[in-house]
Structure formats: C-alpha cells, structure tokens
KOLLUM-43749 format. One record per residue: x, y, z of N, C-alpha, C, O in turn. Coordinates in pm, whole numbers, plus 50000, padded with zeros to 5 digits. Example, Ala and Ser with C-alpha at 12.3 -4.5 7.8 and 13.67 -1.06 7.14 Angstrom:
<kegus>
513194943150780512304955050780513204967050780514244966850846/512854977550708513674989450714512905000350787513415011450804/
</kegus>
This chain:
<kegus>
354233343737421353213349037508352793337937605352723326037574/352523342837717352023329137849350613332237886350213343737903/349883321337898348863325637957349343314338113350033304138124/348473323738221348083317938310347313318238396346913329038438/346943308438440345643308738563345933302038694346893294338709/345083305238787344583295538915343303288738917342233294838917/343423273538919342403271738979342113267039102342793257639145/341173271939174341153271839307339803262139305338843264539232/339863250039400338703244039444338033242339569338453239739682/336563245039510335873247839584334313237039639333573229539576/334343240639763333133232739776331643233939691330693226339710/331683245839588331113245439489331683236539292331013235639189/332843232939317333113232439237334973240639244335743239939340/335263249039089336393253939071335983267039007335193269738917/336863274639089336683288339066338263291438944339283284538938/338023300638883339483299838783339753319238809338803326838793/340703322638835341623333238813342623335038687343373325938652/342563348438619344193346538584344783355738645344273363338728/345943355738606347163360138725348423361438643349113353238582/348503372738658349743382638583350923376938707350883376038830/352103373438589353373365738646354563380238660355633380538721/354153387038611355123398938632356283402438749357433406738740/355143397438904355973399039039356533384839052357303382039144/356133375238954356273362739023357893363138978358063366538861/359313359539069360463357439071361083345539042361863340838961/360333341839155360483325339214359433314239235358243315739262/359883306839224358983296639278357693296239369356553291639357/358463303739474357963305839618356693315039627355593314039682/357543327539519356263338639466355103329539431354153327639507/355253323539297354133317039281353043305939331351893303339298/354193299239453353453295739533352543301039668351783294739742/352963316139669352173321639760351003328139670349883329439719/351233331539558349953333539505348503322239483347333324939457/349063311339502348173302839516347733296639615347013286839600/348143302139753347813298439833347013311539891346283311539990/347233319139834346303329939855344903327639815343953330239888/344823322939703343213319039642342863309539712341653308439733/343693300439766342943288939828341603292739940341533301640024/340633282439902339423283439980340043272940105340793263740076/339683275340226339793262140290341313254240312341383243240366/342643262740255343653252640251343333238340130343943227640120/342063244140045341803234839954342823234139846343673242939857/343003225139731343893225639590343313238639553342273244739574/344793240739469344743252939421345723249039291346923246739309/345183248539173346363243639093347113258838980346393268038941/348013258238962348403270938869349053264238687350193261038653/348613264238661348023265438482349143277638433349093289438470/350223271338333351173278438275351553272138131352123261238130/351193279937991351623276837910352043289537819351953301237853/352563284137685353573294337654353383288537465354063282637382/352203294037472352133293337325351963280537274352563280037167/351293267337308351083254337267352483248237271352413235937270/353913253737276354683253037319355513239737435356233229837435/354763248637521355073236437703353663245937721353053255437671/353603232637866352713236837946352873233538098353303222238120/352543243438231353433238438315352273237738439351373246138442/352353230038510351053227338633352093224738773352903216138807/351593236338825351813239938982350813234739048349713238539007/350793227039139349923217239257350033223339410350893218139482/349433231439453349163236139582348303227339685347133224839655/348693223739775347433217739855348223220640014349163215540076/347283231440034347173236440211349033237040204349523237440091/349653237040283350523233840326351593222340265352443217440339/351543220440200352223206740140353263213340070353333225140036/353963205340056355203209639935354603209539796354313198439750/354363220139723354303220539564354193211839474355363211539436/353763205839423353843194139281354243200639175354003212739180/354833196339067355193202838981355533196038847356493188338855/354933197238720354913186838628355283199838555355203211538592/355823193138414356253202538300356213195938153357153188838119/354983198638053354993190437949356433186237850356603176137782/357433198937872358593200337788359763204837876359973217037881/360193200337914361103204837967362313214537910362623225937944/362773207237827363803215237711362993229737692363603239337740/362183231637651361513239537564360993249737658360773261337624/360763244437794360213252037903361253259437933361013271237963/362993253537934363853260138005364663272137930365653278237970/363723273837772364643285637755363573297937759363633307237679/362683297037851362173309537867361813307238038361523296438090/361903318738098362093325838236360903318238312361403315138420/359783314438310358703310838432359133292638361359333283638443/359193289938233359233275338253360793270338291360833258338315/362023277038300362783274538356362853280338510363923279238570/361823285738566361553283338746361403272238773361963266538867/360413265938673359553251438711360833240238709361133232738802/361483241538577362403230338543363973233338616364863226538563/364323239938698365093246538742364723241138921365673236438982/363763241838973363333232839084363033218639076362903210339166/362963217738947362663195838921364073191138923364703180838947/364253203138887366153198038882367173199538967368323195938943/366703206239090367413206439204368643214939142369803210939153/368323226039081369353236739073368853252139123367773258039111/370023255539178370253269539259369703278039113369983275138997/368963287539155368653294039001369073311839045369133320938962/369353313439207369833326339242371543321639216372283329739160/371933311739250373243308239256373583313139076374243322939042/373023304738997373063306438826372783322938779373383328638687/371833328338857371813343738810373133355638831373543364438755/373633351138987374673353139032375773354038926375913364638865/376433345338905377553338638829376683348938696377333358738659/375733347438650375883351838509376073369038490376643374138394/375403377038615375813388238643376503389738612376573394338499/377653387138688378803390938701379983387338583381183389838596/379183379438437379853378438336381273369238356382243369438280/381163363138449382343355538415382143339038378381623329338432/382813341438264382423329138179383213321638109382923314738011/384453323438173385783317238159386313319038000387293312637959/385833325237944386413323337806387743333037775387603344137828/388783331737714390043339437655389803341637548389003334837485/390553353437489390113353237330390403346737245391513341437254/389613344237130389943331137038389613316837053389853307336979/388793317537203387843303537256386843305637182386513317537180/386073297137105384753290837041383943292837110384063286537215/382853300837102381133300937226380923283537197380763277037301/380913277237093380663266037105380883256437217380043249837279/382313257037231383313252437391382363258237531381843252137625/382423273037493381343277937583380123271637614379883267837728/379393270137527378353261437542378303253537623377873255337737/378823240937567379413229237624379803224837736379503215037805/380843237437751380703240037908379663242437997379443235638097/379183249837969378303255338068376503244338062375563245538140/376583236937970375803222837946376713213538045376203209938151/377673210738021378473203038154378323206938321378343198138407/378213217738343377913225338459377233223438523377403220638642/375913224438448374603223438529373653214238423372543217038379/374243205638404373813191238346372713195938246372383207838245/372113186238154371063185037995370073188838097369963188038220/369463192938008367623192838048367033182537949366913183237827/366713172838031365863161937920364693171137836364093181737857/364723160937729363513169937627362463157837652362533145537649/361503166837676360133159837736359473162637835359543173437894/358673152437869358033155438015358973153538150359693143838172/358793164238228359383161838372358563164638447357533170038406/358783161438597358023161338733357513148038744357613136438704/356673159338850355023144938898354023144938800353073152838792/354283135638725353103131938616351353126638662350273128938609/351663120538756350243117438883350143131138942350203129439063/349993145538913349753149239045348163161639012347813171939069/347643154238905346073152338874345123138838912343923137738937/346113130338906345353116438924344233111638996343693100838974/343813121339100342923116939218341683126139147340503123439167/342153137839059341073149338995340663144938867340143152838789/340903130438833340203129538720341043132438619340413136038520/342373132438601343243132438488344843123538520345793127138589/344653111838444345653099938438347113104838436347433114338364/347773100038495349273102938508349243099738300349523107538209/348853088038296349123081538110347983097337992348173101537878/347333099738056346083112738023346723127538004346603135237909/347423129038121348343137138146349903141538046350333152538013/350353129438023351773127137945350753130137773351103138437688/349433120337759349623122637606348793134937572348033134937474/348973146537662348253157937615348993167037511350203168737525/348313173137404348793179037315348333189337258347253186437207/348703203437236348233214637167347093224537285347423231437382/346103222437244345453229037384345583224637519344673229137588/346323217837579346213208737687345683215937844345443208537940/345553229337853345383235237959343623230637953343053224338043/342933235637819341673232837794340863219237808339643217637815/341953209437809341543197937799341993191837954341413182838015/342963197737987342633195438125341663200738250341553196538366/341003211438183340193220138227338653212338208337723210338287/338883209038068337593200138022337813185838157336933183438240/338693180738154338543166838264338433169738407338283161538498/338513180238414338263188438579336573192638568335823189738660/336333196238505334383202138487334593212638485333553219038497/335873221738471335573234638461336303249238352336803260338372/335813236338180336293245538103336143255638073336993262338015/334513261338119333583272338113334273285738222334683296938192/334193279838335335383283738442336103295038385335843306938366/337673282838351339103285338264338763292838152339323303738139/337663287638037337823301137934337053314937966337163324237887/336503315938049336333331138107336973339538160336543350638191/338623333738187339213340838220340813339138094341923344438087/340383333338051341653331937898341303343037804341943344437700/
</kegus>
C-alpha cells in the first residue's frame, strides 16, 4: 500500500494534500501535479512511501528540474511509482523497457533457465544499487541534513514532516 502527499509551501507555512497516484504514469505526471499546488512557483515537495518499506521525495521548485531522492532503491524498483523514481536516477528509458516487454520478446529457446533470463536482462539495464539514491541534500536548506536525511528509518515521511513544522499538516491528511 502507498501513501502519498504534497507538500506545498506557503507564505503561511505548509499546506499538505494527498494525492491519489492512479493517473500518475510518469514522472512528468507527477511532476505536473505538483506544480499545480504550488503557491507562488513556491517548493512543492511530493512524499511517497510504500509500507515503511522505501520512501521516495519529489522536489518541485517553480520551474526547475525535479530533485529526486529514494530511501531504497532496490526495494523501490520492484514496485511501479518507486521504479518511476529509480528508473529516472538511472537514466533509463522506462517507455523504451515497457515497449520491449509488451511485446514478450525475451530471447529465450526452450530449455533456457529463467535464471540465464534473469541475468540477462540484469546485464541490460544494469543493478539497481540497494540503498539510498538521488539528491540526498535536496531538504538541506528546509531544515533536514543530507546526513538526517540518509539515517531516516521506519516512519520517515513523519519525521521529515516533524523537521519541516508541519507534522500536524501531513497527518491530517494520512
């Protein structure tokens, strides 16, 4: 199960949304949803976790290119919104990868091992490190340490919510 939110900041403070990922496809989707909440072209951050699991933080600001951190990477990439995230840190085509899998061709003859399969297709489009990936700074200026950031654990959306001032916010809409 995922929960997720926006938080949008404001010259009052941070306003928190959640936000059903259902339409979200791509990346892009989800970055227009957060630029939709934005007050002002202000930060707008998007809050994604998946059961204490991973947890994944989208960085909006006005116009800028996206930030994008991911507590787990491995763990993010075998389910559909945390492999968007880890799937753009990684500079892989993810319409190109849907493509190809459509269409079922997967080189195998009969009497090839899925194992080989595997392997292959781990050779292809390279490991996903297990751990943290992205921009680990891209709280740092809001009051949460690139080093703050990496040793978060178990609730971490809450506790990053708590170092922002607006856990009250975030759990009104969790």
């Amino acid at each position: 199960m995922y929960f997720a939110a926006l938080l949008a900041r404001t010259e009052d403070g941070w306003e928190a949304s959640d936000t059903e990922l259902d339409d979200v496809e791509a990346l892009t989707d989800l970055v227009d949803l957060a630029r939709e909440d934005a007050v002002d072209e202000d930060t707008v951050l998007v809050l994604i976790e998946q059961e204490d699991a991973w947890f994944g933080i989208v960085r909006v600001d006005g116009e800028d290119d996206p930030r994008i951190f991911v507590s787990d990477a491995a763990a993010a990439s075998r389910s559909s919104y945390g492999a968007m995230l880890t799937d753009e840190l990684l500079g892989r085509d993810a319409d190109e990868v849907d493509e190809l899998d459509a269409l079922d061709l997967d080189g195998t003859e009969d009497g090839e091992d899925e194992d080989t399969e595997d392997e292959e297709a781990a050779d292809e489009t390279g490991p996903v490190p297990v751990g943290p990936l992205g921009d680990a700074g891209l709280l740092s200026d809001l009051a949460v340490s690139e080093d703050a950031l990496l040793a978060l654990d178990g609730d971490a959306l809450s506790q990053i919510a708590d170092a922002l001032g607006c856990s009250e916010v975030l759990e009104a809409v969790r």
